[in-house]
N, C-alpha and C positions, 0 to 999 in steps of 0.2 A: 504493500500500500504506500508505504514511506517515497517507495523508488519512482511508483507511478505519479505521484505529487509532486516530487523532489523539480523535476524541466519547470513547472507553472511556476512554483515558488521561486525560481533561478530566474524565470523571464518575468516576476509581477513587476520590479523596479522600472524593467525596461517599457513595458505596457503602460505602468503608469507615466513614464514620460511620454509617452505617444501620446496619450490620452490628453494630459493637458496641452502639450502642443495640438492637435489637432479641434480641443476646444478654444483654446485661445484663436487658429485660423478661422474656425468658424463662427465664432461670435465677432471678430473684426469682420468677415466680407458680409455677415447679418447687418450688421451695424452700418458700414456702409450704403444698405441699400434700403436706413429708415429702421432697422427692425431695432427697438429699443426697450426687452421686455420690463426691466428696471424703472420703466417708466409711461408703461400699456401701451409701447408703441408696438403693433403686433401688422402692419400693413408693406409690402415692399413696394417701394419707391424708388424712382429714378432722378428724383430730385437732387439729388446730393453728388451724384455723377455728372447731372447735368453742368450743375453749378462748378464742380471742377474744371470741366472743362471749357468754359464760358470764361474763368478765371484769363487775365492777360499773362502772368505771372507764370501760368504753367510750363508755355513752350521754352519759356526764357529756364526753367529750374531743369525741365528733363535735358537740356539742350546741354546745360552747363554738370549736372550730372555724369551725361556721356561723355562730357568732355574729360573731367576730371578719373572718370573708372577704365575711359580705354584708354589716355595717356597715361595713366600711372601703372596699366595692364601690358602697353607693351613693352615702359620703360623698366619693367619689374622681370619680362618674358627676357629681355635682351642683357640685362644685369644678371639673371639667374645663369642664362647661358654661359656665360662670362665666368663666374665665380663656379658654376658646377665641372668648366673645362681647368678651370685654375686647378682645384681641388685633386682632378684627375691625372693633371702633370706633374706637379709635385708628389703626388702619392702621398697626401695628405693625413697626416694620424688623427688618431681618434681625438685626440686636445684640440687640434684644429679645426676640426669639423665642430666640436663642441661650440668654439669658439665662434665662429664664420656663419655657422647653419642654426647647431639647437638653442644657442643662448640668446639671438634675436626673435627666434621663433615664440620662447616663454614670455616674452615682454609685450606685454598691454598695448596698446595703440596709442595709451592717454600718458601712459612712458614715452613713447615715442615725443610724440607732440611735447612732451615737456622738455626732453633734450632738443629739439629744433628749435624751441623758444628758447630755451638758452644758451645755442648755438648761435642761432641768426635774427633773434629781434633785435631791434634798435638798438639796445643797451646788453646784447650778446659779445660771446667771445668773437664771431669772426667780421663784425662791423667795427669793433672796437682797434681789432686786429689792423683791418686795410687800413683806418682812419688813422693808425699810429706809424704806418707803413710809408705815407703819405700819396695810397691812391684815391683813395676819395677825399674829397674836402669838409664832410662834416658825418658824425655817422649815420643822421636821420636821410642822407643820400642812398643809404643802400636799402634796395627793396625790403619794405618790410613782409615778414612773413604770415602776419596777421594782419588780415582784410585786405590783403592786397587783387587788384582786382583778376588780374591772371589765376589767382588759384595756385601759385607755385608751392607755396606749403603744404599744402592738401597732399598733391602728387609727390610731394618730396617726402611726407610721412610717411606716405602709402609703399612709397619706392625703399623708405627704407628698412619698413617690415616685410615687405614681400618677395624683396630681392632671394634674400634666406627661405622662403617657402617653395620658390621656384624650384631653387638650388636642391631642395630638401626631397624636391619629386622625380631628380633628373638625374641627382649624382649618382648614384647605385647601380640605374641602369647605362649613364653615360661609360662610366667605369670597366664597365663587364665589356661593352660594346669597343673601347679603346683598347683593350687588353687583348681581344680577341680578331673582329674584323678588321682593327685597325690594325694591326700587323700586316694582316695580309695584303692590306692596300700596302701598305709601306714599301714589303716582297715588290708589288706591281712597279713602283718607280713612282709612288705618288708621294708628295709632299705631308708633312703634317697638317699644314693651313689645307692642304686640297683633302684629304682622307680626313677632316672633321667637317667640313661643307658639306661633302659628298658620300660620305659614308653614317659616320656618328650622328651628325644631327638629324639626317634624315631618321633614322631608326628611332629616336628617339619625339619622334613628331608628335605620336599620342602624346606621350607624359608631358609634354610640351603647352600640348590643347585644353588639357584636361584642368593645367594648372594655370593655363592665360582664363578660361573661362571661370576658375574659382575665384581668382582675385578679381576679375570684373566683376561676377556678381554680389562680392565681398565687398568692394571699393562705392558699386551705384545702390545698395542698401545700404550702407551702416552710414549715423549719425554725426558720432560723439569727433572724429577729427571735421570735419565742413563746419561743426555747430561752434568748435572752438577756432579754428582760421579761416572760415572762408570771410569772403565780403558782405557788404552789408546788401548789396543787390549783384547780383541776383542769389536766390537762393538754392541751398542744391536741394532737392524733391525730396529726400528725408529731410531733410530740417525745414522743410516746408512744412510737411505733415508734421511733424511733433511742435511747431508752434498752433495750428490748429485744434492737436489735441488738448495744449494748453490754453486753450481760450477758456475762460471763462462760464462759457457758455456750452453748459454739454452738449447740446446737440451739435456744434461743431466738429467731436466727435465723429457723425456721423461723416460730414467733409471730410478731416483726418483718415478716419477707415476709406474711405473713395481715392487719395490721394495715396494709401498703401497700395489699392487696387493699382491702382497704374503701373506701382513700383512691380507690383509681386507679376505685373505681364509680364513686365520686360526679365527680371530677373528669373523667370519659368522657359523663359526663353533659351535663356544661358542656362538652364538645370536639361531642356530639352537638348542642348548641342552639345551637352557634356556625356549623356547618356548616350546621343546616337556615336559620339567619340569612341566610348567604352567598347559600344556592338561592334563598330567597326574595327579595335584593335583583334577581340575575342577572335573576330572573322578570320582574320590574317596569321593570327597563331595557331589557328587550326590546319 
């Protein structure tokens, strides 16, 4: 009896988190469309979509969004490459890797954003730096990195946790692949710049995809870096939505959950091209 119990009891933790994530998903897209049972609103409406998208504000946040999650997604794709072929020429030890891959990986976002602000705000080490260097003429000349209107803080925080994540899904199989095909290109008369273009990276194209599409979907949902440097307009679509949800006024909520909608198209999108990535590697290894 024990044993026949034993799989439920091992899986209840994991059920119960499904459970409240999939309640939490579906009381947001209820919510979104009017259903407000906290408050007898019990009718679905399209009101609150309408009005989203009515909004001026909108194209200008998903516009600037994209901008900031596929800029920091390929500069994060092209820095990965980079540091996952370092790693593999050196024959990097296990300290190294520690250092390079898993010790940026445990670090918070809101660590990141804090060393960038103490890097390159106004009253930072590397403004204070040029200004004592004497290339700039005052330190309030160098872009700040909070509310600047480019967005380059945003991408540079992003860039510099995701670098390490890239890395983190490439090194293992880049490694095996340089060890192995890459010899034998080598035998052929090819270069090492030519037998990692043409051999390594290709092979490595899934893990590649898999990881540019996590840090995009990662970069155009999460908050907490855009709400701490972006600008003051335009805003990025999540910090759109969570000052709605802060109004005051609950049923802006309902707006709020509408303005997730939008987010969770786009990012179902990128969950859809990661999954046909997956079918497609399984195919080829078969």
């Amino acid at each position: 009896m024990a044993r026949a119990v034993a799989p439920f009891l091992l899986s209840l933790p994991a059920i119960v988190l499904v459970a409240v994530f999939l309640y939490g998903v579906i009381n947001g897209l209820l919510q979104g469309f009017g259903v407000m049972p906290f408050l007898d609103r019990y009718d679905l409406t399209l009101e609150y979509w309408a009005d989203v998208f009515q909004r001026p504000d909108l194209l200008q946040s998903v516009t600037f969004s994209l901008y900031i999650s596929l800029t920091s997604s390929v500069v994060a794709l092209v820095g990965g490459i980079v540091l996952s072929a370092a790693i593999c020429a050196v024959r990097s030890t296990r300290l190294m890797t520690l250092i390079d891959v898993q010790i940026p990986l445990m670090c918070a976002h809101i660590l990141v954003v804090l060393f960038m602000v103490s890097l390159f705000a106004g009253s930072g080490l590397f403004p204070r730096l040029l200004f004592h260097l004497g290339i700039i003429e005052d330190v309030g000349a160098f872009p700040s990195i909070v509310g600047y209107p480019s967005g380059w803080g945003i991408i540079a925080s992003y860039v510099w946790k995701e670098v390490p994540f890239v890395a983190f899904c490439t090194v293992t199989l880049m490694n095996n692949i340089s060890g192995s095909y890459g010899e034998a290109a080598s035998t052929l008369g090819a270069t090492g710049l030519r037998s990692f273009f043409t051999v390594t990276l290709p092979l490595c194209r899934g893990a590649l995809l898999k990881a540019f599409v996590v840090v995009f979907a990662f970069a155009f949902g999460a908050y907490e870096v855009p709400f701490l440097l972006e600008p003051t307009l335009p805003k990025a679509l999540p910090v759109l939505a969570y000052n709605e949800f802060r109004n005051p006024d609950i049923l802006n909520r309902c707006v709020a959950m509408a303005l997730n909608g939008v987010m969770a198209v786009v990012t179902s999108v990128a969950a859809a091209l990661y999954f046909m990535a997956i079918k497609r590697e399984k195919r080829r290894s078969r």
